[in-house]
Backbone bond lengths (Angstrom), bond angles and torsions (degrees), N, CA, C in turn:
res aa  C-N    CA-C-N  psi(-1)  N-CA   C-N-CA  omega(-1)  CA-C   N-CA-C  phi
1 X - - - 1.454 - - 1.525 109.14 -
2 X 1.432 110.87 135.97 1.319 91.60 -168.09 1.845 109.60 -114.03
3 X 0.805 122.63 147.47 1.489 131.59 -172.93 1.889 115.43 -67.87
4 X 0.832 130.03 111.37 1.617 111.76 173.52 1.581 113.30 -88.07
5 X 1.568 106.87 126.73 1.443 102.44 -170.03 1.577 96.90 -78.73
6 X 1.729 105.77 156.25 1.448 130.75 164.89 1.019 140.78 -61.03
7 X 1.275 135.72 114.50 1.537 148.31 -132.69 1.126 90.24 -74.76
8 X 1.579 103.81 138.98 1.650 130.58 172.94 1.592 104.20 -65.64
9 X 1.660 97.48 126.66 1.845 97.20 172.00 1.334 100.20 -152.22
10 X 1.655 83.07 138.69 1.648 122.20 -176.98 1.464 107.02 -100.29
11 X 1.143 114.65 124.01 1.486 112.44 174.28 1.359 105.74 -127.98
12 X 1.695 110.60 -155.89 1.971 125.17 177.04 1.023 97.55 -35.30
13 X 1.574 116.39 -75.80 1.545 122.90 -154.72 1.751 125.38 -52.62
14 X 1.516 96.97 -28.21 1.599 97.84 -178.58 1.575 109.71 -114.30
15 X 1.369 102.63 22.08 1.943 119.77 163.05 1.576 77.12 -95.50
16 X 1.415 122.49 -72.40 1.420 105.12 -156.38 1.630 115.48 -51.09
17 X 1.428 124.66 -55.25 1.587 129.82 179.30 1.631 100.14 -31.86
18 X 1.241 110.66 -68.93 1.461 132.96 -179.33 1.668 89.78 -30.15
19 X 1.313 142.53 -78.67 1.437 157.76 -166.22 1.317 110.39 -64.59
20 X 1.148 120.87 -65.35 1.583 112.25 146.86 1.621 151.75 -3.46
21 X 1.675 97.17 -45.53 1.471 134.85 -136.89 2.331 73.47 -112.75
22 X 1.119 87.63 -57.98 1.432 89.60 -176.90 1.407 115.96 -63.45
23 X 1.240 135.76 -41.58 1.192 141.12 173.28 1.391 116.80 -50.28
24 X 1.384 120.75 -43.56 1.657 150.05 -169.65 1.745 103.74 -83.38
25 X 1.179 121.52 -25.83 1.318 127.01 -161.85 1.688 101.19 -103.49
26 X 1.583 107.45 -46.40 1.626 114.44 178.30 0.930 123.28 -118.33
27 X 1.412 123.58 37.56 1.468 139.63 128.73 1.641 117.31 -93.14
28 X 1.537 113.04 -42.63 1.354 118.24 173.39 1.708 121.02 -45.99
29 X 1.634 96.92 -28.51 1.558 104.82 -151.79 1.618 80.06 -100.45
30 X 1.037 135.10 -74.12 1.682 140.64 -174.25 1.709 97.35 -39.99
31 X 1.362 114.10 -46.53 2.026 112.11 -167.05 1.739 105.22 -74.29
32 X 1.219 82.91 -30.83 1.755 88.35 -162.94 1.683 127.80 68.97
33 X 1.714 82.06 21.40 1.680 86.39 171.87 1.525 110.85 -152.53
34 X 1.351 112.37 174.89 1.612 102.49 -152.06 1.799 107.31 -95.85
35 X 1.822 85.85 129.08 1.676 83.25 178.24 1.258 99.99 -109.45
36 X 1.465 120.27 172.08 1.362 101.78 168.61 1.895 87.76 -166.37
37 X 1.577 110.01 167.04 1.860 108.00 164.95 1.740 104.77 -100.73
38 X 1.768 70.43 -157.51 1.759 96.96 -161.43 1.557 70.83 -97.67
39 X 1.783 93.90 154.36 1.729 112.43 160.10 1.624 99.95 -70.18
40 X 1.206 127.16 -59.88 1.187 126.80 162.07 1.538 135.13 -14.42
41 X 1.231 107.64 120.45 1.436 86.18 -174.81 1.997 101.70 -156.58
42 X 1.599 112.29 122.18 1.376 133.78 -170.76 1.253 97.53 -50.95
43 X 1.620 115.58 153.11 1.646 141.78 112.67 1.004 110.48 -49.94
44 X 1.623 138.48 143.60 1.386 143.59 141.11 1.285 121.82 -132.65
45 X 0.910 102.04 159.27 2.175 95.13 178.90 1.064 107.56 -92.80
46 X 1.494 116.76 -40.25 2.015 115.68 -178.32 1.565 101.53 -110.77
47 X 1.562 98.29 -163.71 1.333 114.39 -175.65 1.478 103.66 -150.90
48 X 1.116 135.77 118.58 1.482 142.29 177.33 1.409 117.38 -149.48
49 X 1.646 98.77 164.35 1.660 113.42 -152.39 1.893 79.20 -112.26
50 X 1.466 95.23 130.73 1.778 114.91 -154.10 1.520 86.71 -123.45
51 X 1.354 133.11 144.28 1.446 147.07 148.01 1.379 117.92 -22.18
52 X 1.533 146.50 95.78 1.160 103.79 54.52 1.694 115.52 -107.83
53 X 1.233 107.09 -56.35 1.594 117.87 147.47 1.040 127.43 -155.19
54 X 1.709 122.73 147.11 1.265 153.51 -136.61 1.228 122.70 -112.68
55 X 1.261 128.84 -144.82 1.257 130.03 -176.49 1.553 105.91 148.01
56 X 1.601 118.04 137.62 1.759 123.83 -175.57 1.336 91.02 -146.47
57 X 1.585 109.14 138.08 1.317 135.01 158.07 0.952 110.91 -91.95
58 X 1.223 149.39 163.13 1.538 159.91 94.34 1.127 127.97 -50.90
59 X 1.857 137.35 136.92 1.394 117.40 -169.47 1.915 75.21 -144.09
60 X 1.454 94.12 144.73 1.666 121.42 161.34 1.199 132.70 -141.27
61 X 1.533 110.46 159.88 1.799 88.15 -177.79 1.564 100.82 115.35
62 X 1.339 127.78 -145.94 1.332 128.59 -137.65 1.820 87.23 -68.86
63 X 1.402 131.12 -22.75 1.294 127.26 -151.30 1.816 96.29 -150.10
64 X 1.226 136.30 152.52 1.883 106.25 151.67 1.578 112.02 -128.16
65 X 0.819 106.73 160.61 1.800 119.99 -171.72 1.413 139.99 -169.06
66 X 0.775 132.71 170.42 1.879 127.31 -165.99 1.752 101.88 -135.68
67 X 1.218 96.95 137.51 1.598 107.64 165.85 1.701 117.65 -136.01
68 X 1.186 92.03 127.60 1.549 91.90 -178.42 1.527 101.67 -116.55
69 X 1.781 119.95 154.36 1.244 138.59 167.35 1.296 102.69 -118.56
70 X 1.698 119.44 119.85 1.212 122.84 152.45 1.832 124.59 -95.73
71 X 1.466 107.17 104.12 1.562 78.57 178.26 1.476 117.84 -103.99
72 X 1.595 119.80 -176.21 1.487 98.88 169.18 1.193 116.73 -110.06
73 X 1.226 137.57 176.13 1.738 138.81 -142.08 2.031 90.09 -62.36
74 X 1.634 105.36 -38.17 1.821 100.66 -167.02 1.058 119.34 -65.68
75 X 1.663 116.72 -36.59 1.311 146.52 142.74 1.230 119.01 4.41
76 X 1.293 107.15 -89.48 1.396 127.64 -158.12 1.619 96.71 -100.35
77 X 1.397 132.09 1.12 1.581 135.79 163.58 1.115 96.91 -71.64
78 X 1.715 130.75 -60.45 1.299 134.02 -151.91 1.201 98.92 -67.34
79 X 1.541 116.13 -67.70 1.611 102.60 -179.39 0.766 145.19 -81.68
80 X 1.706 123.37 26.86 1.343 155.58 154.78 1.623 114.33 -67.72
81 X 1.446 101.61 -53.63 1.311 95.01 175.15 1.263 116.97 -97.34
82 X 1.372 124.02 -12.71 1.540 113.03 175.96 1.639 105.98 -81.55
83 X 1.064 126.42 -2.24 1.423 124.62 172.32 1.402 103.19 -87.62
84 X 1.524 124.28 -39.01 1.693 124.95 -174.91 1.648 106.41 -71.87
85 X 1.470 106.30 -43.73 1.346 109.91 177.53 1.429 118.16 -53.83
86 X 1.602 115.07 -45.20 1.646 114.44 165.12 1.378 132.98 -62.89
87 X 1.495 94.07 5.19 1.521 109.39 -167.96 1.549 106.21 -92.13
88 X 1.253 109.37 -25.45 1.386 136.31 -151.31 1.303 135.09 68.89
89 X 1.516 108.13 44.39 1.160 134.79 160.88 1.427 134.56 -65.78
90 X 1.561 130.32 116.93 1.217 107.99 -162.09 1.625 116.69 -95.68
91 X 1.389 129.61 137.26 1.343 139.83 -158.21 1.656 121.81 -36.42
92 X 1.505 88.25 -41.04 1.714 110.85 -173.44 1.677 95.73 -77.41
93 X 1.015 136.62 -0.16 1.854 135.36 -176.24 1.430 109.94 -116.15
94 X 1.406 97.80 -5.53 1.941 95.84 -174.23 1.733 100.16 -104.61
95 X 1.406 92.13 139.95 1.797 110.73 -170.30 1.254 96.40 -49.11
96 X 1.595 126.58 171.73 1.300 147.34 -141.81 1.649 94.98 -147.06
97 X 1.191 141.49 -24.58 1.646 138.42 -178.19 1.710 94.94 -128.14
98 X 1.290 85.76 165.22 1.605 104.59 -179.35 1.617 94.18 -99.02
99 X 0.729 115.23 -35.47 1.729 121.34 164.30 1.597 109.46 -20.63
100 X 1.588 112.91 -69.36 1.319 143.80 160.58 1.983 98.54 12.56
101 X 0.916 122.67 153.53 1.395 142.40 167.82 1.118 115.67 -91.08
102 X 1.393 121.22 -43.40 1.859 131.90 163.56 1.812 101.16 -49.76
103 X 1.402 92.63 -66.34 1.204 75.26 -172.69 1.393 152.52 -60.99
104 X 1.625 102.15 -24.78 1.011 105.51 165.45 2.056 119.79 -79.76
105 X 0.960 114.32 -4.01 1.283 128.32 168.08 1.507 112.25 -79.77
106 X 1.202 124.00 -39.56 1.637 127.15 173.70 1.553 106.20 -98.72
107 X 1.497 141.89 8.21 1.190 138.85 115.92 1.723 131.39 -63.53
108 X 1.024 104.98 -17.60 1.533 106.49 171.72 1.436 119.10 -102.24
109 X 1.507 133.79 5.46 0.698 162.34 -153.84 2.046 105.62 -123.33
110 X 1.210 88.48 -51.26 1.877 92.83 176.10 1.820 95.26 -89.03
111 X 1.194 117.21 -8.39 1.371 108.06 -166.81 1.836 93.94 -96.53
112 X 1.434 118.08 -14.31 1.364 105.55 -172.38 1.546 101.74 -106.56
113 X 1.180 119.61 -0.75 1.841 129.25 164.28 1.259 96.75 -72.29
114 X 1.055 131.63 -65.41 1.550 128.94 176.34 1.520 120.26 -50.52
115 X 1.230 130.72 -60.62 1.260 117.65 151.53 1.925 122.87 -38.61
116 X 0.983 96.36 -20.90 2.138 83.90 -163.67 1.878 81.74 -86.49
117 X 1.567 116.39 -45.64 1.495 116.54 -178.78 1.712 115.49 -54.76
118 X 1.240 123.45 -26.58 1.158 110.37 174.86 1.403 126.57 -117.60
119 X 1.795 112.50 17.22 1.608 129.60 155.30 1.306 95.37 -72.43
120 X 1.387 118.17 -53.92 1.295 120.02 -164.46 1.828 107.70 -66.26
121 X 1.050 106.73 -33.67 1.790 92.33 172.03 1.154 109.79 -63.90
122 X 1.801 127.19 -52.00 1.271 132.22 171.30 1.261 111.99 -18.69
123 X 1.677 122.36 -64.52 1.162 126.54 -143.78 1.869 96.42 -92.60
124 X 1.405 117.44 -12.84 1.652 119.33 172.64 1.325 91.35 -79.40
125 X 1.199 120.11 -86.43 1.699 134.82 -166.49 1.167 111.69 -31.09
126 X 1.336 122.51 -66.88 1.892 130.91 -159.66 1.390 94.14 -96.94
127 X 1.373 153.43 -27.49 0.882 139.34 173.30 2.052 94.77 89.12
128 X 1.107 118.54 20.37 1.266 119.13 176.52 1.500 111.62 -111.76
129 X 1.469 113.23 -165.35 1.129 111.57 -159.20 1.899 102.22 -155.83
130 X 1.209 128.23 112.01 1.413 137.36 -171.92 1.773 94.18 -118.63
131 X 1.622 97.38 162.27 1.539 120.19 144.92 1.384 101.90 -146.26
132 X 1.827 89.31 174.85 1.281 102.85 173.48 1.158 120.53 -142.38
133 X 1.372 132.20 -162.49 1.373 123.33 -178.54 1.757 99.18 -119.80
134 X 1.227 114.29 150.24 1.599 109.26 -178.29 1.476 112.68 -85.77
135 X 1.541 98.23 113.65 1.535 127.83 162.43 1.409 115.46 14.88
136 X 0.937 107.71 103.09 2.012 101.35 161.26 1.143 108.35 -125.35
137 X 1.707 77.89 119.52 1.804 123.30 168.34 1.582 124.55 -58.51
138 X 1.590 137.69 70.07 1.273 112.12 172.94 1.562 114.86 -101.83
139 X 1.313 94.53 155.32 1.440 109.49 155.24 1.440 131.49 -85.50
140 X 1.605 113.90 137.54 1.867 102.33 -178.18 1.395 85.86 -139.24
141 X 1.193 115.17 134.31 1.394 124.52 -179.45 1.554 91.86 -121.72
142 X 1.796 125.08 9.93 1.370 98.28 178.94 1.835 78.30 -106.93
143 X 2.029 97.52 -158.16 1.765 95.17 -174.93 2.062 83.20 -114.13
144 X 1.133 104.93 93.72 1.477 120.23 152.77 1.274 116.96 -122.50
145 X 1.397 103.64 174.37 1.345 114.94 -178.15 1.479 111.62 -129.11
146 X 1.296 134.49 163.41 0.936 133.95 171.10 1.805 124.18 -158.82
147 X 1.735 104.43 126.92 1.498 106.08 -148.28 1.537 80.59 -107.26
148 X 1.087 108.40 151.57 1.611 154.36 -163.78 1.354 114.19 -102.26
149 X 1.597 146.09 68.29 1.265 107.34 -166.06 1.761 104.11 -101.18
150 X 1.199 108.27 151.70 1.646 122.60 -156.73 1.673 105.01 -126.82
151 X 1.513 107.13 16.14 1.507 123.13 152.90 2.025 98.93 50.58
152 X 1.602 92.22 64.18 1.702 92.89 -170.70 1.627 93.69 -112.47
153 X 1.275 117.23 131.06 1.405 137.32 -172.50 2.075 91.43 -67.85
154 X 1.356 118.78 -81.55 1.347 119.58 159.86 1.403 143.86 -92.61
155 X 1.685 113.57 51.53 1.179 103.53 -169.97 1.610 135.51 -39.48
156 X 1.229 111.44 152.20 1.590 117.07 166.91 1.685 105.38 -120.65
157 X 1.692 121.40 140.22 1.639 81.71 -167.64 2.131 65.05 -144.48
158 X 1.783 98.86 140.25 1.454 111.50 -179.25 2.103 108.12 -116.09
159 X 0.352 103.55 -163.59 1.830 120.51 173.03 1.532 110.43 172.62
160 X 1.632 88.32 141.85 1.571 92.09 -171.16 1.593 83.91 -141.04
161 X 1.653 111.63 160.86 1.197 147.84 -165.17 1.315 106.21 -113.26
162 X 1.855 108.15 113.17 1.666 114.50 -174.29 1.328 100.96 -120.57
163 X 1.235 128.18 150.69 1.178 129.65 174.06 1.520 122.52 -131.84
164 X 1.577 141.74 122.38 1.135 150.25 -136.87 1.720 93.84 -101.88
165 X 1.025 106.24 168.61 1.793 119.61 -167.38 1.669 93.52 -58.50
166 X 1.562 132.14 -71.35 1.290 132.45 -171.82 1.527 101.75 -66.24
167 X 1.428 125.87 10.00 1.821 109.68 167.76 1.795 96.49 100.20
168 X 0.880 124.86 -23.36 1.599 112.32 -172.52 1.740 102.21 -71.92
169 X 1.616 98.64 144.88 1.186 135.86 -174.88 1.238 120.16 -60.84
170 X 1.235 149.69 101.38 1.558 135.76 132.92 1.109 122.86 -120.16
171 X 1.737 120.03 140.74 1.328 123.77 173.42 1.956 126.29 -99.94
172 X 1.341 96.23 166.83 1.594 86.65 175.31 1.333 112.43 -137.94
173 X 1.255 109.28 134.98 1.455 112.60 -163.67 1.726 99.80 -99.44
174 X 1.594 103.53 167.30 1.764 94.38 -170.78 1.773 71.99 -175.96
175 X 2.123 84.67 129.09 1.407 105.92 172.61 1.551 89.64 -138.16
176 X 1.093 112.44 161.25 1.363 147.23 -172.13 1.338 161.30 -159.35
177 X 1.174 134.12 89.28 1.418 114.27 -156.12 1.888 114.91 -55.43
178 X 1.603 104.94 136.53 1.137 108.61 -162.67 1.709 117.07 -69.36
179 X 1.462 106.43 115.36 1.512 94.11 -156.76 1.952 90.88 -144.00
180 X 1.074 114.16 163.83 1.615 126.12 -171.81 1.905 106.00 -135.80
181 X 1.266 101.78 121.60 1.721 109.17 154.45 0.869 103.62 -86.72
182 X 1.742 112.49 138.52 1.404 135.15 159.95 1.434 119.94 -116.16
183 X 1.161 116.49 117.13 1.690 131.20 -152.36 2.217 85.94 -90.73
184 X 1.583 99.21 96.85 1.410 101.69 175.62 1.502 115.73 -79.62
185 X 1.418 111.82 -19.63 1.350 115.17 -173.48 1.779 107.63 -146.99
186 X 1.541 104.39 159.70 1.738 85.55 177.91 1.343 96.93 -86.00
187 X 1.778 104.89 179.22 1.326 103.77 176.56 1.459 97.39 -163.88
188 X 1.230 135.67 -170.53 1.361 143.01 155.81 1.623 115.14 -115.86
189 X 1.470 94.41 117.04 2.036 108.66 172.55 1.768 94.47 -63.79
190 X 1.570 93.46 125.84 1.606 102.39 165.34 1.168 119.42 -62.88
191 X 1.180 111.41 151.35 1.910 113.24 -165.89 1.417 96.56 -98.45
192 X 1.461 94.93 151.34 1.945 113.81 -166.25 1.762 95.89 -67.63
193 X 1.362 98.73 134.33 1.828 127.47 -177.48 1.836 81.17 -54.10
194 X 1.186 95.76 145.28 1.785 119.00 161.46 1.586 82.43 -118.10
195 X 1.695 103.19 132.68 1.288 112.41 178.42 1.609 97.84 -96.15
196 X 0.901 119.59 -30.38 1.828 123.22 -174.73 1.407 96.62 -77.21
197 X 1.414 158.06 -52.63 1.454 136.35 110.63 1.617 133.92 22.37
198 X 1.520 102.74 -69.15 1.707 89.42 164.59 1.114 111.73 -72.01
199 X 1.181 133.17 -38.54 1.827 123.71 -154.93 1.505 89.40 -86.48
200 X 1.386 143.78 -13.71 1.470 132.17 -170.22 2.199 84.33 -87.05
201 X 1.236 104.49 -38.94 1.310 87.34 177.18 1.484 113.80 -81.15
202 X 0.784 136.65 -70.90 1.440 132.54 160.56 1.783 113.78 10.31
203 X 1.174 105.31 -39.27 1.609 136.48 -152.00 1.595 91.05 -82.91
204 X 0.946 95.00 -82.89 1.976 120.33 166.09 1.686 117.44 -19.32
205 X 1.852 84.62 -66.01 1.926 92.14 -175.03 1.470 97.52 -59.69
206 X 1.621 123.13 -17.55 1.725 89.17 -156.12 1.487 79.47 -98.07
207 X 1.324 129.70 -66.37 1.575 108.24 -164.16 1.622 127.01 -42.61
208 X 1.685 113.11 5.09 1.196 111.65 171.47 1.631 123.95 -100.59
209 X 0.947 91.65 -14.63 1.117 113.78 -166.31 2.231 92.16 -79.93
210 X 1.335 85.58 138.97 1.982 111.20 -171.76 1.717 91.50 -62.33
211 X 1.314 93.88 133.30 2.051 99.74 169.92 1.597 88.68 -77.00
212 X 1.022 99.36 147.89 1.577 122.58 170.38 1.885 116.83 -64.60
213 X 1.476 109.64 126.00 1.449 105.63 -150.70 1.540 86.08 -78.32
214 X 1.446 107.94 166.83 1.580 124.50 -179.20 1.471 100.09 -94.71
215 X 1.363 107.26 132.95 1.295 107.08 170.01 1.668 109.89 -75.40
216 X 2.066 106.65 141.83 1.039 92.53 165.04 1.396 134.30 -89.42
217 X 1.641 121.43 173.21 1.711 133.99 -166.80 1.560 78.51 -55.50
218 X 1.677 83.61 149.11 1.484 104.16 156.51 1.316 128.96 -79.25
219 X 1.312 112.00 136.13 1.755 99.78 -174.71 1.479 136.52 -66.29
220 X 1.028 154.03 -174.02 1.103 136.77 -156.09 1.420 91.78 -91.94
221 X 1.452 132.38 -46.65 1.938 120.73 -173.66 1.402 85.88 -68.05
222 X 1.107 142.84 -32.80 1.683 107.99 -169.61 1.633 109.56 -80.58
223 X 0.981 118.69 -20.28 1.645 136.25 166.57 1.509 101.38 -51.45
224 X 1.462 118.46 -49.61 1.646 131.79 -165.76 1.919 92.02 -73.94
225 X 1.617 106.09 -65.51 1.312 103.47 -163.37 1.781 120.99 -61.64
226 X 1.290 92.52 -17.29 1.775 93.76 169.11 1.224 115.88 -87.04
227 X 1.116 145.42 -25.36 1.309 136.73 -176.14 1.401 94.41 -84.04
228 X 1.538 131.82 -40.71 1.673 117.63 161.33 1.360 113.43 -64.27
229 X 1.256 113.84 45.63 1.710 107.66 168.49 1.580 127.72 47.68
230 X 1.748 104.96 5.28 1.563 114.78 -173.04 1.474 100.32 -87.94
């Protein structure tokens, strides 16, 4: 008799890992230094944009949900400039406050790589399909708060604890309507596009591809019969 094994399910916790996983991977790779979280990881009832500056997504589509990043001014300095510095940016040209307009422009900028990296797992993994709206970056240099509402029928809302190569603090908040994948069949998640891959193929198809033959001159009676309008 044979047993049928129990359907694969994805819920909050492994949307959040999944989101997590992205944050840790494309900041690590842009900073060039190691971020990583807490195993730990909160209950909360809300979600708000906390001092020093922030950042909220919106997500719709197969699931909907909100993520917020709070970092603090050291935070979001360090990996401001260790991302400009890898850029080949020179030290004496990079802003001096988190206040700065750059900065918050080259934080919203690593904050929307991370979002496109973990739609795109969404859409390998779950076989679903999200958008979002692009990131807004503020700054609060006073101590307010500010709640987000992301119009969720049953929210679930987590925060997790990240920590930047020199130890400075930022968290990420993640609400969600409470929802479960159920893996009905196996399958294989498509593997992430190498873009240097397509264009090397890209490269290939066209130099293989036949030059287009030249038509030959017209002969001299067809030269005659067109100018008689035949």
């Amino acid at each position: 008799m044979s047993t049928q094994k129990p359907p694969v399910v994805y819920g909050t916790e492994d949307l959040l890992i999944s989101l997590c996983n992205s944050v840790t991977r494309v900041l690590t790779v842009a900073t060039e230094s190691h971020i990583h979280y807490s195993a730990m990881v909160q209950r909360i009832t809300k979600t708000c944009l906390k001092p020093d500056i922030g950042c909220f997504v919106l997500f719709d589509g197969g699931f909907s949900g909100l993520v917020i990043i709070n970092f603090s001014a050291a935070a979001a300095m360090e990996l401001y400039e260790r991302y400009m510095l890898s850029m080949g940016m020179a030290k004496s040209d990079l802003a001096s406050s988190f206040t700065s307009d750059e900065v918050g422009n080259v934080m919203g900028e690593l904050m929307n790589q991370v979002v496109g990296d973990f739609t795109g797992k969404v859409r390998r993994e779950l076989q679903t399909h999200i958008t979002q709206n692009q990131p807004k970056m503020l700054a609060l240099g006073k101590q307010v708060q500010l709640s987000v509402d992301a119009n969720l029928d049953q929210p679930e809302a987590r925060r997790v604890t990240f920590y930047t190569g020199a130890n400075h603090i930022f968290y990420l908040e993640l609400a969600i309507d409470r929802t479960e994948f159920i893996k009905l069949y196996d399958f294989e998640p498509q593997e992430v596009p190498d873009p240097d891959a397509l264009m090397a193929q890209a490269h290939r198809e066209a130099a293989a591809s036949p030059a287009p033959a030249l038509a030959a001159p017209p002969s001299d009676t067809e030269e005659l019969l067109r100018s008689l309008g035949m």
